[in-house]
DRENVO-125392 format. One line per field, with one value per residue (C-alpha): x, y, z; residue in one letter; residue number from 1. Coordinates in pm, 1 decimal, padded with zeros to 6 digits. Layout:
<sites>
px (X:...)
py (Y:...)
pz (Z:...)
resn (A:...)
resi (NUM:...)
</sites>
This chain:
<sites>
px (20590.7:20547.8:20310.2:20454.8:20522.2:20273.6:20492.5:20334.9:19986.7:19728.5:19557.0:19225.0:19210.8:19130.7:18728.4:18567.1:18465.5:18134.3:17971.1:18228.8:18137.4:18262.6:18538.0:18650.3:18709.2:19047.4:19151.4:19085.4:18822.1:19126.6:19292.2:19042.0:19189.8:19059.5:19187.6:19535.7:19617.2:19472.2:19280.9:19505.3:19811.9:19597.9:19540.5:19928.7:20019.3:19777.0:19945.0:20301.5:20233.7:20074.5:20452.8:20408.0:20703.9:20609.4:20276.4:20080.2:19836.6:19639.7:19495.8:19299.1:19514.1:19557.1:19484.3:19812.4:19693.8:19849.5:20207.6:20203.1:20152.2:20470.7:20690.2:20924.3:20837.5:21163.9:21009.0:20771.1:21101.6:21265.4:21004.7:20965.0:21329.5:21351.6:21033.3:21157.1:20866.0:20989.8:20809.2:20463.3:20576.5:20688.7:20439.2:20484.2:20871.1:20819.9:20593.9:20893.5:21129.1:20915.3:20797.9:20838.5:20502.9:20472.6:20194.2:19961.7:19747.0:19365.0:19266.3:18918.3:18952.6:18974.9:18637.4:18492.1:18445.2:18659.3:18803.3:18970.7:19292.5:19406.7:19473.2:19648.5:19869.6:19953.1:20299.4:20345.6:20233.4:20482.8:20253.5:20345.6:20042.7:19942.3:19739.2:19397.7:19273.6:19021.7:19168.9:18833.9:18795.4:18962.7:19063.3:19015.7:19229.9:19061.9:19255.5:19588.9:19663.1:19537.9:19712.9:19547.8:19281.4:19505.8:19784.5:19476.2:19397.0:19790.2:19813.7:19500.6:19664.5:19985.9:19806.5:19576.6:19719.5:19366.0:19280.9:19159.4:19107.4:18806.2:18775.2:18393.9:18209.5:17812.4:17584.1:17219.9:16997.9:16831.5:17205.5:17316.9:17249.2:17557.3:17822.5:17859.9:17705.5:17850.0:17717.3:17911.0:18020.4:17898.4:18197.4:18124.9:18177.0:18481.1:18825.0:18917.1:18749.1:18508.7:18529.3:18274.9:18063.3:17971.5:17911.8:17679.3:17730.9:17541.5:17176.4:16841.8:16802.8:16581.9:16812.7:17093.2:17264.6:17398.2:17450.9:17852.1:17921.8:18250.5:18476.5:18784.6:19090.7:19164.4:19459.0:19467.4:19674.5:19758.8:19497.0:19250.1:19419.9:19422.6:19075.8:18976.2:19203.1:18907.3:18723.4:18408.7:18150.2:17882.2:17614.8:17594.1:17846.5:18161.6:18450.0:18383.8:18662.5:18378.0:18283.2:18595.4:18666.1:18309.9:18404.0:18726.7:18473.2:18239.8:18581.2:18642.1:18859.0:18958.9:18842.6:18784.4:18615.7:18661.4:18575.3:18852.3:18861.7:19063.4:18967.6:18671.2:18561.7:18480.3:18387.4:18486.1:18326.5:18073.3:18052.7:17866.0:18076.2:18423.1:18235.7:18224.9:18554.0:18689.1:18463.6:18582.2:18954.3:18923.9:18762.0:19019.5:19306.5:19466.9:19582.9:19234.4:19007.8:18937.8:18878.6:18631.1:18416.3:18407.7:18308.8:18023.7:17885.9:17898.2:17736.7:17440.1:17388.5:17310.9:16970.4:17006.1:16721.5:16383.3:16185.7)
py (05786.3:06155.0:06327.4:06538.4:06912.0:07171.5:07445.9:07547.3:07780.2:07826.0:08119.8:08149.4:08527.4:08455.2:08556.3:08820.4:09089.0:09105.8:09225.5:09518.3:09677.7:09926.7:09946.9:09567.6:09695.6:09888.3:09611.6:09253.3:09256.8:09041.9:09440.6:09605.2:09762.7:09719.0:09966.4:10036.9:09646.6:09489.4:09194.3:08981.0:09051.3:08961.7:08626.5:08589.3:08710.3:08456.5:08246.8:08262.7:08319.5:07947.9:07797.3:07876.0:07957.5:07923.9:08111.4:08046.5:08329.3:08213.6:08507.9:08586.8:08612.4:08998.0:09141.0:09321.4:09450.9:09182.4:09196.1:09611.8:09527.6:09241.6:09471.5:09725.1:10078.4:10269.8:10609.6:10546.2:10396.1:10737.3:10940.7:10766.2:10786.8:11149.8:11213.7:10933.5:10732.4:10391.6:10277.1:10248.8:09964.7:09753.0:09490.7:09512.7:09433.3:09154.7:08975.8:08957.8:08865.2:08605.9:08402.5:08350.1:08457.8:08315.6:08400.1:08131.8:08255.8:08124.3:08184.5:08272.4:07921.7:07719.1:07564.1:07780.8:07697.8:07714.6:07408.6:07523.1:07728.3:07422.7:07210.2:07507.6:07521.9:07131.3:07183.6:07420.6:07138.4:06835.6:06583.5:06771.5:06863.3:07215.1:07462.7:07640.4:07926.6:08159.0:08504.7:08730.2:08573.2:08699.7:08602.9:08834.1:08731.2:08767.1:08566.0:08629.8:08299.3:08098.3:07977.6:08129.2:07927.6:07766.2:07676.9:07502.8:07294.0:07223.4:07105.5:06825.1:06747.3:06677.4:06443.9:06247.5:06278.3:06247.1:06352.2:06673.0:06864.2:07120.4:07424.4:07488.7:07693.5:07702.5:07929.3:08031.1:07787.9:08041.4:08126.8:07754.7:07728.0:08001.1:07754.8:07387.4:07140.0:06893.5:06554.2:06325.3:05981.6:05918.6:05905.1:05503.5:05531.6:05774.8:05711.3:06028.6:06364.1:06535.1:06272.0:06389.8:06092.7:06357.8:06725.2:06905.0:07175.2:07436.2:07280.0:07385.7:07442.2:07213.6:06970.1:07038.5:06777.6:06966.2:07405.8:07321.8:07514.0:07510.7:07800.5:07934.5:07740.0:07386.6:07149.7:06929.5:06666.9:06570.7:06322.4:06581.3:06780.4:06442.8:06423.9:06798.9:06712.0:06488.9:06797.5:06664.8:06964.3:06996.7:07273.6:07521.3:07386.0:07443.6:07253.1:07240.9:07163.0:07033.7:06790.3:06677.6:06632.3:06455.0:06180.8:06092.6:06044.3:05792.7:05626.6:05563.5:05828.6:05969.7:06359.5:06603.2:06921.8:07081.5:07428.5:07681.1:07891.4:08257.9:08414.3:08567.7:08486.6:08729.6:08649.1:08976.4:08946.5:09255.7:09592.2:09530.2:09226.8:09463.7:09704.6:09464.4:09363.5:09770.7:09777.1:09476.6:09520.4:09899.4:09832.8:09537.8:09754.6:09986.0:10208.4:10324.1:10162.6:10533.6:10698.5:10443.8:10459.3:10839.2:10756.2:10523.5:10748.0:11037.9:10822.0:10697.2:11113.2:11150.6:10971.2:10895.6:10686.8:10782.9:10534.1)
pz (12980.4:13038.1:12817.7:12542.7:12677.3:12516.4:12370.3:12061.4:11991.5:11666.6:11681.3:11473.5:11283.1:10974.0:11022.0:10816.0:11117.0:10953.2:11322.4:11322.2:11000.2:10854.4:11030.8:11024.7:10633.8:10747.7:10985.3:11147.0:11480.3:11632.8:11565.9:11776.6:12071.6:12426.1:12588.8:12458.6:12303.6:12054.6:12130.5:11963.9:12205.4:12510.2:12375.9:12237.6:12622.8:12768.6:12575.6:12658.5:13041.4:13014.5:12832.4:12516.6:12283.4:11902.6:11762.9:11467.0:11409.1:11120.9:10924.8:10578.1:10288.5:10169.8:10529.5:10607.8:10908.9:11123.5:10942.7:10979.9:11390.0:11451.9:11208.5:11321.3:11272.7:11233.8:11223.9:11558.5:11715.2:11666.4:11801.1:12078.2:12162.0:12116.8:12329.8:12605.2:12571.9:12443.5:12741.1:12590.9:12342.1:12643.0:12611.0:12233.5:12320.8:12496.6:12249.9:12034.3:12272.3:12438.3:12182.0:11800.6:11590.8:11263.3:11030.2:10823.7:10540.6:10464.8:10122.6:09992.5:09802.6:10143.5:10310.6:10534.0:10937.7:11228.0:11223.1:10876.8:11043.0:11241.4:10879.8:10697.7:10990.9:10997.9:10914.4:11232.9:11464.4:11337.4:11478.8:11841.2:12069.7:12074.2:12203.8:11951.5:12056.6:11957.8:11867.3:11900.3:12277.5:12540.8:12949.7:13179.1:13477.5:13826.0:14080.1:13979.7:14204.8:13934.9:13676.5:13295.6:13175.3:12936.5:13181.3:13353.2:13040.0:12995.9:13341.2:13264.5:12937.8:13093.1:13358.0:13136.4:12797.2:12588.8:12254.7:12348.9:12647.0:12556.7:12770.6:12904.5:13066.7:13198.8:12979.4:12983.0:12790.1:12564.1:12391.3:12432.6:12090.8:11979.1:12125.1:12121.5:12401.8:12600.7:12756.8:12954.3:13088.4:13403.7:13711.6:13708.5:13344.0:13265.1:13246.4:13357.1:13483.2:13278.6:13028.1:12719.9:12547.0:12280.3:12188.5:11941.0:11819.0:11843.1:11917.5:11982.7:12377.0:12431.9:12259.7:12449.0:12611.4:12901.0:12955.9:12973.2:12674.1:12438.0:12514.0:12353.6:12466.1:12396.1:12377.2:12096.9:11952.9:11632.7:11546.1:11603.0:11291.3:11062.0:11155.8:11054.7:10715.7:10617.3:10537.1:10664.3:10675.5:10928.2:11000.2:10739.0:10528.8:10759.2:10900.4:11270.8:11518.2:11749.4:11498.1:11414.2:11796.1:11863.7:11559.8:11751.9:12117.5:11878.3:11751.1:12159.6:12178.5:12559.4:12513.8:12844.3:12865.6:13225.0:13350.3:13476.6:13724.1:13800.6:13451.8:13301.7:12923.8:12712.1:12364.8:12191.2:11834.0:11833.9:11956.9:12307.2:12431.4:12281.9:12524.0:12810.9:12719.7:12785.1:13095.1:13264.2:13174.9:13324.1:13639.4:13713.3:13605.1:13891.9:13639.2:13507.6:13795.3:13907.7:13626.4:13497.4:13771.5:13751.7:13389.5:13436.1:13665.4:13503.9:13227.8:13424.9:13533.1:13218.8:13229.7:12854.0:12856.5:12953.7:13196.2)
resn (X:X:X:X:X:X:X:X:X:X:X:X:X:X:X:X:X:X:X:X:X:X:X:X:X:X:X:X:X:X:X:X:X:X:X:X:X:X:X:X:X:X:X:X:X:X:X:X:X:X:X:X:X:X:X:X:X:X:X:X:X:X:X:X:X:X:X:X:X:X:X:X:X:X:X:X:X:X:X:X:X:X:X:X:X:X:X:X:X:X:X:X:X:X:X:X:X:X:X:X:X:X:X:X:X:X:X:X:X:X:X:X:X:X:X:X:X:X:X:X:X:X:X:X:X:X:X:X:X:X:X:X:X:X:X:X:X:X:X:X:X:X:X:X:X:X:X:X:X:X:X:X:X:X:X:X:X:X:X:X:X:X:X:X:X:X:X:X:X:X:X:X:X:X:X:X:X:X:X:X:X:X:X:X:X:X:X:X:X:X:X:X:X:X:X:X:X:X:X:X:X:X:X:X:X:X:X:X:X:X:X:X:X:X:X:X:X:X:X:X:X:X:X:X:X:X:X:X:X:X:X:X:X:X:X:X:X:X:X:X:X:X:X:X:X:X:X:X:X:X:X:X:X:X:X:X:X:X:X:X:X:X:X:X:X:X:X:X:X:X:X:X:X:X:X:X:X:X:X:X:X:X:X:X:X:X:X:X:X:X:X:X:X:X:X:X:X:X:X:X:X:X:X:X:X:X:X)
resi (1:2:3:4:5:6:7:8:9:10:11:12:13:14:15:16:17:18:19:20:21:22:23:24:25:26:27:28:29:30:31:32:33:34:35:36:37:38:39:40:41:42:43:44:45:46:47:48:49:50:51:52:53:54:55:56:57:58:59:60:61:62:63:64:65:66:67:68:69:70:71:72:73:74:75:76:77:78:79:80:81:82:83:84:85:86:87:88:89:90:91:92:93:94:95:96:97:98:99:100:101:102:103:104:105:106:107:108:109:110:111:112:113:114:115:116:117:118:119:120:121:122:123:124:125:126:127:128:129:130:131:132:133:134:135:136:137:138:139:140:141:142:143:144:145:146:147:148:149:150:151:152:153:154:155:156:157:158:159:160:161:162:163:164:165:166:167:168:169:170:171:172:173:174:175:176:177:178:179:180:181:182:183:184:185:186:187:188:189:190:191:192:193:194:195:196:197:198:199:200:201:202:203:204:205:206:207:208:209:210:211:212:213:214:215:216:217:218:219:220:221:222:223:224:225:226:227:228:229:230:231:232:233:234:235:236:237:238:239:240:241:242:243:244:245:246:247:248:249:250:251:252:253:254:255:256:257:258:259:260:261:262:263:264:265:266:267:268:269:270:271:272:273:274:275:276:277:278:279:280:281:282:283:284:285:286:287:288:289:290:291:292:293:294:295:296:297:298:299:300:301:302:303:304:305:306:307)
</sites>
């Protein structure tokens, strides 16, 4: 029997922005723009280039940031019209037309972790598989031959059918301890590739099981959402979707956490990596390639710091 197809997304926005104050007071970080999108529509057009039709962006109650942005601005509309310049809302077009968004609110009430978006959204899945991503982390695509990192983890889901498939990439030790850690079954051992016999999240380096750290896009199915419903609270007091995910691996559960390849992760929660982000997306970008390179060296001219 063919594995269910993927077709539906969570997206996790429901964070404070703490790293991006003050100005995460007016808006969301997900709200950020690198270069002239927010980061939330690269992840929403990551998204449905890899299949995916129905959104769930799950976001703090009383933020209307995110409601202002998918609304229709009559007034802009106009303008844009008269000055022949409806152009520049073309990607904003297509996010409409593409996929249906749908907006889930966390309250202040509800436990706190990451893990905590995927249960408010439980009616949104209806026991289907689906796709959780990060909304603060973005793919930079390099080899437009591959398929998005997503697509990649929709392809292994639709060949092996596990629990989870759990995006990964390798890190440095000395920040291992900012993601979550994988160790895994030996080839003799495994039922299928990159099959994980657990994960920690985030340890102490030298604890570390392996440097294959948890990324930001995973397919999951449904038991992985009853699982998180058991409210179980881990490090600091939080729901983590690691955790919930590692219980199901004890329970003999078939989970897989491969690497990708084609796309660069950025993890775009505070000012330097949103930097990076800009830097990256500029240089890879025809359209501004030129004129950031004329930037960053006019930049290093500058000899702004003494040695």
């Amino acid at each position: 029997m063919a594995a269910k197809k993927v077709t539906k997304a969570i997206i996790t926005a429901a964070g404070r922005g703490t790293r991006f104050l003050p100005a995460s007071k007016a808006f969301q970080k997900e709200m950020v723009p690198i270069m002239h999108k927010p980061q939330l529509q690269w992840v929403i057009e990551e998204a449905i280039e890899s299949g995916i039709t129905d959104i769930a962006v799950v976001i703090r109650k009383g933020v209307d940031t995110f409601k202002d942005y998918f609304n229709d601005n009559k007034d802009l509309w106009k303008y844009l019209k008269k000055s022949k310049k409806e152009d520049l809302l073309d990607s904003w077009v297509s996010l409409k037309k593409e996929a249906q968004i749908t907006l889930f609110y966390q309250k202040e009430t509800d436990p706190y972790g990451n893990g905590t978006p995927f249960i408010i959204a439980k009616k949104f899945v209806k026991g289907e598989p689906f796709a959780a991503m990060w909304g603060d982390d973005i793919m930079v695509r390099t080899d437009k031959n591959k398929p998005t990192c997503l697509k990649q983890m929709i392809n292994y889901y639709g060949m092996y059918e596990p629990t989870a498939v759990m995006s990964v990439s390798r890190v440095d030790r000395s920040v291992i301890n900012k993601y979550a850690s994988y160790e895994y079954l030996r080839p003799k051992e495994a039922k299928v590739p990159y099959q994980v016999k657990r994960l920690i999240e985030k340890p102490e380096p030298e604890e570390a099981p392996s440097l294959m750290a948890n990324a930001c896009r995973f397919i999951l199915s449904y038991e992985v959402i009853e699982e998180l419903g058991k409210k179980v609270k881990g490090k600091d007091e939080e729901i983590w979707l690691t955790d919930a995910v590692d219980r199901l691996v004890q329970q003999g559960k078939v989970v897989m956490a491969p690497p990708w390849q084609g796309s660069f992760w950025i993890p775009v929660g505070d000012p330097i990596n949103w930097l990076k982000a800009n830097l990256v997306i500029s240089l890879i970008d025809k359209k501004y390639r030129k004129d950031a390179r004329e930037i960053i060296q006019d930049v290093e001219k500058m000899r702004l710091i003494k040695t």
